[in-house]
N, C-alpha and C positions, 0 to 999 in steps of 0.2 A: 967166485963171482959175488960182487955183495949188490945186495939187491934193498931198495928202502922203501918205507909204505908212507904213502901220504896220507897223512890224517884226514879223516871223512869230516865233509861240513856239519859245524855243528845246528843241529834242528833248532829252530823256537819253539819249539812244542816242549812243553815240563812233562816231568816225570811222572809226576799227578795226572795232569791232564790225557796224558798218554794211560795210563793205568785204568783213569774211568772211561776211557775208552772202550776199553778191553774189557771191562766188567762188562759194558753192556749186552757184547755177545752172548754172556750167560742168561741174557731174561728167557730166552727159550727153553732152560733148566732152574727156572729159579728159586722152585722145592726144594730142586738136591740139592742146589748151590745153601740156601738157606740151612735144611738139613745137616750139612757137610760144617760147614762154619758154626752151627750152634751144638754139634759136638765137640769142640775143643773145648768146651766148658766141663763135662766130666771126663777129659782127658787131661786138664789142665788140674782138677781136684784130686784125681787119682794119682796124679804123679807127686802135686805136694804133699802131700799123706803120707808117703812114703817112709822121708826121713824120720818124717813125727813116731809112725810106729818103729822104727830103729831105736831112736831114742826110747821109747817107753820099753822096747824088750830088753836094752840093755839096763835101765835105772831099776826096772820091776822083774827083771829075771834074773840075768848075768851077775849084777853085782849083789845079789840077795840070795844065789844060789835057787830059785824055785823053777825048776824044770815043767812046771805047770805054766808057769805066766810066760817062758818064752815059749812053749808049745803053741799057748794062745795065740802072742801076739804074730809069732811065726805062720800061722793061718793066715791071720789079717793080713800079714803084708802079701803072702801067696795069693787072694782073693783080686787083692787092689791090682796086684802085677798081670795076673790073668784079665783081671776087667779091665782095665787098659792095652791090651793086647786085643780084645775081642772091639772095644769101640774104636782103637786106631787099625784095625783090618777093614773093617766099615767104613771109616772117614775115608782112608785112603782110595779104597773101590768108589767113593762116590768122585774124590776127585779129578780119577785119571779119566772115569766117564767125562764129568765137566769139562777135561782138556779135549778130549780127543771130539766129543762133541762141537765142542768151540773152532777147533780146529777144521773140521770139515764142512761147517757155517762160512770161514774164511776162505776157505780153498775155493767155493763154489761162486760167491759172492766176487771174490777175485777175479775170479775166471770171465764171471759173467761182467765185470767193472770194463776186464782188455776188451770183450768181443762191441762194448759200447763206442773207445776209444779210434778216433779215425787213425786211417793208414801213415797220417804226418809222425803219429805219436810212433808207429814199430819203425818207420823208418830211421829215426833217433837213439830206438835201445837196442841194445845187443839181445838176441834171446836167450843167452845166458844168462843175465842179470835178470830177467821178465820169469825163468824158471826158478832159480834162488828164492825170489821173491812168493811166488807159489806153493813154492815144496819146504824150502830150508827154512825161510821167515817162519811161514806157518807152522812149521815143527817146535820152533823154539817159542811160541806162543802158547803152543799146546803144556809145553814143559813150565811154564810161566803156571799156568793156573791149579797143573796137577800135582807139584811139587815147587813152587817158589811162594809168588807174592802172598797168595792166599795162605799159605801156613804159615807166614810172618804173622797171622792174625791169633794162632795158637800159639806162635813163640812169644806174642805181646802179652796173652792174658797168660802164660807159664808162669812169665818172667814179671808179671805183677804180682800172680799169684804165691811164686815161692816169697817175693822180697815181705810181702802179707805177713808170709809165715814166718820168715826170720825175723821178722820185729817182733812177732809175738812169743817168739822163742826168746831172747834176748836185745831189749834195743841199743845194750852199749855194745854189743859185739855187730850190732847192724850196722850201728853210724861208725864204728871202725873201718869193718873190711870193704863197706860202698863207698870207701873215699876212691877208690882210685877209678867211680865211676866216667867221673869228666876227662882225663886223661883217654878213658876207652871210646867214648861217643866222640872225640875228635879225630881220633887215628879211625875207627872207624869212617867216620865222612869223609878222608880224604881218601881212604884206598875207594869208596864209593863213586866219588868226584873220577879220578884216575881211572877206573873200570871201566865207566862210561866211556869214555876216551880210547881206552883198549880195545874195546869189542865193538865198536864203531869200527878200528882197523879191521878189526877181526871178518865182519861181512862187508867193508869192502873189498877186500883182499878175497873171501873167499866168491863174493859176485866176478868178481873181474876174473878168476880162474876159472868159473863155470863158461863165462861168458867164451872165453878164448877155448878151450875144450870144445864147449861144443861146436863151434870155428870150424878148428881144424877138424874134427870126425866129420862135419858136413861137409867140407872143401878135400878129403882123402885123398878122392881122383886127383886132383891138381896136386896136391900133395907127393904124389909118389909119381905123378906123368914130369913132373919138373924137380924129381931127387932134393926135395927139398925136405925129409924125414927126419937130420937130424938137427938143422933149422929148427924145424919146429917142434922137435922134443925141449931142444933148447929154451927156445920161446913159452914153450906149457914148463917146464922147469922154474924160467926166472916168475912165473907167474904163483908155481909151488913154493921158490925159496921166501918171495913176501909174504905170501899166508903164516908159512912157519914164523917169519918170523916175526907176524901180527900175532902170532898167538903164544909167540914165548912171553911179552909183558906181562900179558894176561895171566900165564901162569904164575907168571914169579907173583903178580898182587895176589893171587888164590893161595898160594904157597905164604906169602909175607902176611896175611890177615890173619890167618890159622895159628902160624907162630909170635905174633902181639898178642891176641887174645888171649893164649896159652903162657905167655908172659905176666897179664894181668892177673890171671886167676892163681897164678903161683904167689905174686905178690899179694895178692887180697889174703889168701892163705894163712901166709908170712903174718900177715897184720891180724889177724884173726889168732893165731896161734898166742901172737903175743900182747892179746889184750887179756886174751883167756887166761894166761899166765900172771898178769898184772891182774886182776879180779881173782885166782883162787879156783884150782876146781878140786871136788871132795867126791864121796859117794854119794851125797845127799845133794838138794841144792836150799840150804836155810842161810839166814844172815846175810843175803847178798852174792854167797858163793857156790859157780856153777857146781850142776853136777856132771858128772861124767858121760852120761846117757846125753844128755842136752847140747853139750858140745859135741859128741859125735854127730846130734842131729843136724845141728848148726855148720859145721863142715858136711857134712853131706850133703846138703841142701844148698850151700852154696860151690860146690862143685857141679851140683843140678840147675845151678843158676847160670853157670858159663857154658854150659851144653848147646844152648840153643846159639849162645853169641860164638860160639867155637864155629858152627856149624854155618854161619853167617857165609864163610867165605863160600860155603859152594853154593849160594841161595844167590847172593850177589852175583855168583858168576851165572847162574839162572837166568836173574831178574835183569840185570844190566846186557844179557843177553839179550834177553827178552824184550825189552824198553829199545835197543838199536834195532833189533828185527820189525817191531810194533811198530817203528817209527816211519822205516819202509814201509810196510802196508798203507801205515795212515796218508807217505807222502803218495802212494800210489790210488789208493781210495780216493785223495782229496782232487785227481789230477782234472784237469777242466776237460768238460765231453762238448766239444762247440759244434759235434754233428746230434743232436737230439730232436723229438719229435716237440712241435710250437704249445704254448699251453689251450691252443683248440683245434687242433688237425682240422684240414680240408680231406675231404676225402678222394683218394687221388682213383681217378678212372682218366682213362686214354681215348678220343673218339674223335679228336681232328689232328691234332700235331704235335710235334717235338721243335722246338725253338731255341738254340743257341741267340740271345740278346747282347752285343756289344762285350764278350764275355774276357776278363782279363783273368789269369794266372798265372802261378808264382811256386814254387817248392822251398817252402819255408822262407830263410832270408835269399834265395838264388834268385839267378836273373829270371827274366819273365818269361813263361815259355808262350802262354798266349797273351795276345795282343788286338784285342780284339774283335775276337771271331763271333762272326754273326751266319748263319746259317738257318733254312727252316726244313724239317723233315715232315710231308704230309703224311697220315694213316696210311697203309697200304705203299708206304712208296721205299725203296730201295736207295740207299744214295752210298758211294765211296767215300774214301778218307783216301787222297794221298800227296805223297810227297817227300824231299828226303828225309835222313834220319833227324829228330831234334825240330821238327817243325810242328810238333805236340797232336800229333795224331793220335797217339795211344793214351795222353792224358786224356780226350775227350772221351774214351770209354771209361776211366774212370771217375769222370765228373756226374757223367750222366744219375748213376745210380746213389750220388754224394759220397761215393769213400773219401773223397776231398769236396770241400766248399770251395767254389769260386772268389779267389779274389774280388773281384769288380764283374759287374753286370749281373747277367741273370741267365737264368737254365729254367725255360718255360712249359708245362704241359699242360694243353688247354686255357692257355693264357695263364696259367698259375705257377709260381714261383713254386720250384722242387721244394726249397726249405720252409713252405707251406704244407707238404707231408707229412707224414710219420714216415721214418727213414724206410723200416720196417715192409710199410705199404708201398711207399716208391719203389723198394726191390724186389716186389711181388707183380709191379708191370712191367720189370727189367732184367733180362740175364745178359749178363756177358759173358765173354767166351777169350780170357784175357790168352797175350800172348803166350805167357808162360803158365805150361796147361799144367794144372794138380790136382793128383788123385789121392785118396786118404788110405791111408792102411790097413785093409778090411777083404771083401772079396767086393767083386764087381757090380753085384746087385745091390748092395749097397751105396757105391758111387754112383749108379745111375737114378739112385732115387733118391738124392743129397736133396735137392730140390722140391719132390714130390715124393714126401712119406709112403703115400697111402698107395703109390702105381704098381699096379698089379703087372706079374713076371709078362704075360702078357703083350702089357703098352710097354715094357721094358726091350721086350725081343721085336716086338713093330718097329721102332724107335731104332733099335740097334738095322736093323735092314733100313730104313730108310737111311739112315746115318751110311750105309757100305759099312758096318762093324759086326757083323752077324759072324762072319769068320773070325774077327777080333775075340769075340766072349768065345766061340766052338773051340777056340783054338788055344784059351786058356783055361777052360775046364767049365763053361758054362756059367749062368749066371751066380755059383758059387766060388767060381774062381777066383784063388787069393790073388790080391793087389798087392806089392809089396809097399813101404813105407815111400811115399812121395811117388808113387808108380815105375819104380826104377825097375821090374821085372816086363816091363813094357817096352818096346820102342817109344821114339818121338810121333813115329805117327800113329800109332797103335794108341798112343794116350789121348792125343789131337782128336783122333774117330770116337774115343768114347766121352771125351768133356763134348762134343757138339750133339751125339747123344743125350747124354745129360742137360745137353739147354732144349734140348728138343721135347723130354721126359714133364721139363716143368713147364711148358706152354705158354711162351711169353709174349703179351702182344708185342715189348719192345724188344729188340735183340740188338745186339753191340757184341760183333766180332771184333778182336786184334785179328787178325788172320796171319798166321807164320807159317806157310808154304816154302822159304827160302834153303831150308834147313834138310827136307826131304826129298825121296829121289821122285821122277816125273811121275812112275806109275802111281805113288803114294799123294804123291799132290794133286792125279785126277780124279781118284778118290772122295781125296777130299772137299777137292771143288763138285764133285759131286752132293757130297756130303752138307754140305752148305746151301747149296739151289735147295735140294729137300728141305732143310730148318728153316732158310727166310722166306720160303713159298707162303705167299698168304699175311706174311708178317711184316709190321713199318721194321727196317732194317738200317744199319749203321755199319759199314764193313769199311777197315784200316785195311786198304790195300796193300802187300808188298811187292805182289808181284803183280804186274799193270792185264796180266794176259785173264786172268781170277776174276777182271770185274769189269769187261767191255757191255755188259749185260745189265749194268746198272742203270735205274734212271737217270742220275745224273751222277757225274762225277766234280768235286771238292775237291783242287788243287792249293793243298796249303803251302805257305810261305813265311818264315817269320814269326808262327802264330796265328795269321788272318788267311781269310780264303782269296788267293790269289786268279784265279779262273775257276768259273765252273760251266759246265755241260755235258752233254750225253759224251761217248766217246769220240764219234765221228764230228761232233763238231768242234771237241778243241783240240783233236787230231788236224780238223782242216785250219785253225787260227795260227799254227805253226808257233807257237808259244810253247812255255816251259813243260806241258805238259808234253807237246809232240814230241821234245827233246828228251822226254826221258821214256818215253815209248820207242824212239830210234835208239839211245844207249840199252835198253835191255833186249834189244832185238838182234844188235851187232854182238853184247855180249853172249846170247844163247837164251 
């Protein structure tokens, strides 16, 4: 099977500009960070010193014969090797701290960026890619700062520092072997240029495999109720083969940087060797001609000089990592939040009404689902939703609370435009109680206080008997009984009993049921109509009818159509108009 990866858009954002980005996360470190970076100054002196005393043990010991002077010098360089060993243990501890602290600045910061972001934006990403982004981005940013760009700042003063010393060691043997420095800085920038390019593939290739992964483990059941296992091994496979094969480029430019580099420094060598040779070298160094100690230092030093550019290739693959992951973050950082609170909130209280104004919507570019819809709900007052499927009954619970902004018109409380709230605030006069009920992966007492932190076990077990759920928690081990992930250790209606619990726990003046009765059998559905009379008692209420029998009890019933409200009245009275609503009060009566 061959499988090919589309190359990732390329950003406008530079590599620069992405980079001081990322610096910035550190001002909440920026001791250590300072700290950490003003030690590669005597890690950069310790290291060039090296060859120096090489040289002096061979010119003043070895070829003099004095067993003293290399004892000596053989200290000194013991000393420099240790102290650079003890300040690069240090540096390095300060900077994995720096990563990983950065890194958990990001994750939380992320986190809290999605929970701003309206429901248009999760409707659009996969939550594979929204996790990648989280976990895998942030990883490689961490790797960014504790071993990449930041030690490019001690491979820069090294690599000034040795070329320092090779000039003062000999400068015809320096402007020899640095010739073949422009040759290295081009094949350098282009494997840099091409990297970029690779490890672009590289996370999208690996987003789009998290993203389908986790797919298929969410979708199992259907998975295995419709034999469709080795389909989709298949499908997670070709998803496998493009990663690999985003990240064979990658290796080959990590592999090919390694061996040019190691190319050049064999040539600089070569050239080095043979200028030494064309100048003379002796035991001494008088009249212009090296000496023997000198030269050794001189090659040594410049084998210390390609150390760092050898090592190039796995910092690039670091940093060029790092710069495509950064870049994700920053496009996710920068994404527009068009639900946020006005720059001077009205302060949102509830005391006369809820008012649907001329109210139009739209799901992104899709047809319009309302059209219209004008509606007023008084305090205190109960009203239905119904009608058939598609006629945007359950988007109006989620307008109410702004998970989506209205197209056209207006969503009024107290005569005041919702988007005159703090989001925050508006959803502290509102629960809803959507159709697809979820519970989080914890034990029970914790889902029933989602809403209100502070309710004691108490209003918890009140709540659970008025809701008819008091056997629901007895029966799963009490209010510490575990929930499993998404409530899947639950029945449908067992979940249903305790989300209207839970809206009942956090005390809403407004309430906004989806109501999904269709699904469960009769005794669970009287239940639950139970369970509901008890939450909207006392409360202005919004109920998406589905089953017409759930809400003869309301004060008035909203027959939508199209989007707009097509009839409204109590039951009996557009039961007697013999209009669309009666019709669909005789088909669900014919049907059972």
């Amino acid at each position: 099977m061959t499988t090919s990866v589309v190359a990732p858009k390329l950003s406008a954002r530079s590599d620069g500009a992405l980079l001081l980005r990322l610096v910035r996360e550190l001002a909440p470190q920026r001791d250590a960070f300072v700290l950490a970076v003003g030690l590669y100054l005597p890690l950069t002196a310790l290291s060039v010193l090296q060859p120096l005393v090489i040289g002096r043990a061979v010119d003043d010991g070895f070829r003099r014969a004095d067993v003293a002077a290399v004892s000596q010098w053989a200290g000194v360089f013991v000393l420099l090797v240790a102290g650079r060993a003890v300040v690069e243990a240090v540096q390095g501890l300060l900077m994995q701290a720096l990563g990983q602290g950065a890194v958990r600045r990001l994750r939380v910061r992320l986190f809290q960026k999605l929970q701003r972001l309206p429901l248009s934006f999760f409707d659009k990403q996969p939550l594979g890619k929204l996790m990648t982004r989280v976990t895998n981005d942030t990883e490689n940013v961490a790797e960014l700062f504790s071993s990449g760009a930041v030690s490019l700042v001690g491979d820069a003063l090294y690599l000034i520092g040795t070329v320092v010393m090779l000039f003062a060691v000999d400068v015809e043997l320096s402007l020899a072997s640095l010739v073949v420095l422009p040759a290295l800085g081009i094949g350098v920038q282009w494997v840099r240029r091409r990297s970029k390019v690779a490890f672009g593939r590289v996370r999208t290739a690996l987003s789009q495999m998290n993203a389908t992964l986790q797919e298929l483990l969410s979708g199992m059941s259907i998975v295995q109720l419709f034999a469709r296992v080795e389909q989709s091994a298949a499908r997670l496979e070709k998803e496998n083969a493009a990663y690999t094969l985003a990240n064979k480029e990658a290796i080959v430019l990590d592999a090919g940087i390694y061996a040019f580099v190691d190319a050049i420094s064999v040539i600089a060598l070569a050239i080095t060797l043979g200028a030494a040779h064309a100048i003379g070298v002796s035991g001494v160094d008088v009249d212009g001609v090296l000496s023997l100690g000198v030269l050794i230092a001189f090659v040594d030093a410049l084998g210390r000089f390609f150390l760092p550019i050898r090592e190039l290739s796995n910092k690039t693959t670091i940093i060029q990592s790092a710069l495509v992951a950064a870049d994700r973050i920053v496009e996710l950082e920068d994404e527009p939040e068009p639900i946020t609170a006005p720059p001077h909130p009205v302060d949102a209280v509830f005391t006369r009404e809820l008012r649907f104004d001329d109210v139009h919507f739209a799901y992104d570019a899709g047809p319009a689902v309302l059209r219209g819809l004008s509606f007023t709900v008084k305090k205190g007052e109960r009203i239905a939703l119904v009608g058939h499927t598609g006629t945007g009954k359950s988007t109006v619970v989620k307008l109410v609370p702004r998970l989506y902004d209205v197209t056209a018109g207006r969503i009024l409380v107290d005569d005041v435009d919702v988007r005159s709230f703090d989001p925050r605030a508006l959803r502290r006069l509102t629960t809803a109680v959507p159709q697809d009920t979820f519970l989080f992966q914890g034990t029970i007492r914790e889902n029933l206080r989602f809403g209100a932190p502070s309710a004691s076990d108490e209003r918890l077990l009140e709540a659970a008997r008025a809701c008819c759920a008091d056997d629901v928690v007895t029966r799963h081990g009490g209010l510490d009984g575990v929930v499993s992930e998404r409530g899947q250790s639950l029945s449908l209606g067992e979940r249903q009993l305790l989300a209207l619990t839970r809206a009942l726990v956090s005390d809403p003046p407004i309430l906004i049921l989806d109501e999904a009765t269709a699904s469960v059998d009769r005794e669970t559905e009287r239940r639950l109509q139970q369970a509901q009379e008890k939450l909207i008692a006392g409360r202005t209420a919004v109920v998406v009818a589905h089953r017409l029998s759930t809400i003869e009890r309301c004060d008035r019933i909203l027959l939508m159509h199209e989007g707009r409200v097509l009839e409204e009245g109590t039951h009996d009275e557009l039961v007697a108009k013999q209009g669309r609503y009666a019709a669909l009060v005789e088909l669900q009566r014919t049907q059972g």
